[in-house]
C-alpha positions as a Markdown table, in Angstrom:
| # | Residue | x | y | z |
|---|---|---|---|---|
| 1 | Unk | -32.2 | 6.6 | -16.9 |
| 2 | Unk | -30.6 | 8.6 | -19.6 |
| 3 | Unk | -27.6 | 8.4 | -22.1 |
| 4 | Unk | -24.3 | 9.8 | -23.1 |
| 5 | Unk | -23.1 | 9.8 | -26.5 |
| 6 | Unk | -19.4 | 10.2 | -27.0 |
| 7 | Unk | -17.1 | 10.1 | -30.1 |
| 8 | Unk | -14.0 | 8.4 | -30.2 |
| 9 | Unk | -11.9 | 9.7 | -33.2 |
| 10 | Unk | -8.8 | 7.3 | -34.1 |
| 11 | Unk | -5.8 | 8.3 | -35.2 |
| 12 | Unk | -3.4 | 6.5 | -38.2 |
| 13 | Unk | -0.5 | 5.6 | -36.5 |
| 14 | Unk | 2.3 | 5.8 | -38.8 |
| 15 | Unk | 1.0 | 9.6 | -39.7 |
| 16 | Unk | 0.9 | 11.0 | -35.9 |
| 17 | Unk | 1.3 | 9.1 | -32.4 |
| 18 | Unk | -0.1 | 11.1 | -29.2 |
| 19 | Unk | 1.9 | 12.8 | -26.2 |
| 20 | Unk | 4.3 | 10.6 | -24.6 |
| 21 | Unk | 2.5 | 8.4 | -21.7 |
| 22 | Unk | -1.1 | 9.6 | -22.7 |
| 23 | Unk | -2.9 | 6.8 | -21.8 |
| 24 | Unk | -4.7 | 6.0 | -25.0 |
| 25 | Unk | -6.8 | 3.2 | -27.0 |
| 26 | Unk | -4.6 | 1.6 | -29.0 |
| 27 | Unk | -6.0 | -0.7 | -32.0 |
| 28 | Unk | -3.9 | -3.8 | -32.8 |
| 29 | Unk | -4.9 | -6.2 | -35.1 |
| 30 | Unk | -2.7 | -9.1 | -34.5 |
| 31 | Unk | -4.4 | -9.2 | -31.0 |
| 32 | Unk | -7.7 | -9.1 | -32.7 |
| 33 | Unk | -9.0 | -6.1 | -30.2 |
| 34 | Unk | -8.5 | -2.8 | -28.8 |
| 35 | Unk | -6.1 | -2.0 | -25.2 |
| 36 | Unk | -5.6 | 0.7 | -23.2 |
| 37 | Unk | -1.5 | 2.0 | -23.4 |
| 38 | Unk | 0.4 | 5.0 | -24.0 |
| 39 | Unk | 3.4 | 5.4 | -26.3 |
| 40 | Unk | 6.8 | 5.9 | -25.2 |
| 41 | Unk | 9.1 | 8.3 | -26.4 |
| 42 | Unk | 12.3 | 7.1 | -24.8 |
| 43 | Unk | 12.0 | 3.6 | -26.4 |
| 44 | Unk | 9.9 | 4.5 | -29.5 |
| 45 | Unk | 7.5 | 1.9 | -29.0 |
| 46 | Unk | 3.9 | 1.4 | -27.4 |
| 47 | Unk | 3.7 | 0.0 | -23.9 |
| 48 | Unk | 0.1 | -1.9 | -22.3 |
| 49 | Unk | -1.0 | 0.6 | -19.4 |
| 50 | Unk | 0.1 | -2.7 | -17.5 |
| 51 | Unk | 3.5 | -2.0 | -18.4 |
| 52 | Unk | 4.2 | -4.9 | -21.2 |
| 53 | Unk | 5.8 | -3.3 | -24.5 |
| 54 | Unk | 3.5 | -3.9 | -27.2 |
| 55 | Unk | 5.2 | -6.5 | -29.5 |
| 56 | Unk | 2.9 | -6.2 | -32.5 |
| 57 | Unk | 1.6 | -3.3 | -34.8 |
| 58 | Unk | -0.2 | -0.7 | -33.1 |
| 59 | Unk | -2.2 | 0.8 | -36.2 |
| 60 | Unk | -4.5 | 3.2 | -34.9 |
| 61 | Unk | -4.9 | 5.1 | -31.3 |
| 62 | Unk | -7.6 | 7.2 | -29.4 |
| 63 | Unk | -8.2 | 9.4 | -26.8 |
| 64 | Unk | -9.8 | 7.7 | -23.7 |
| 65 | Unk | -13.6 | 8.6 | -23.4 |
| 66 | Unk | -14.2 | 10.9 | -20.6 |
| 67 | Unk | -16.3 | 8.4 | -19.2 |
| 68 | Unk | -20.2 | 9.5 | -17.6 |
| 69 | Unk | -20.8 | 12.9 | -16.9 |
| 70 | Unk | -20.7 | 14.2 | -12.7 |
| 71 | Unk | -24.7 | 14.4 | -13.3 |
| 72 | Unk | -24.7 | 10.9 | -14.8 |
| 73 | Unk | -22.9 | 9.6 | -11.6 |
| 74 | Unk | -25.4 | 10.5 | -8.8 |
């Protein structure tokens, strides 16, 4: 069985937000955890990849991992 490392870099909000519906890892506190979502342009505010705006502080956001390698998947 073997391994893959990746690094997820996260990004201050308030100093730069990603490309409008990027699905992204969005940290927010007052939920105590980390969600998937994207940000919205149109409405300047973060949405839940379910579709639910995000009614609390989003204060930091990464890239999704690129998951396992094609190797790592046979």
């Amino acid at each position: 069985m073997t391994t893959q490392t990746e690094t997820v870099v996260w990004h201050l909000s308030s100093a730069e937000l990603p490309d409008a519906g990027l699905s992204v890892l969005m940290s927010i506190p007052a939920y105590g955890d980390v969600y998937s979502g994207y940000w919205d342009d149109e409405e300047q505010s973060w949405v839940h990849d379910i579709g639910l705006k995000v009614k609390e502080a989003v204060t930091h956001w990464a890239e999704m991992p690129k998951g396992p390698s094609d190797e790592q998947r046979q």
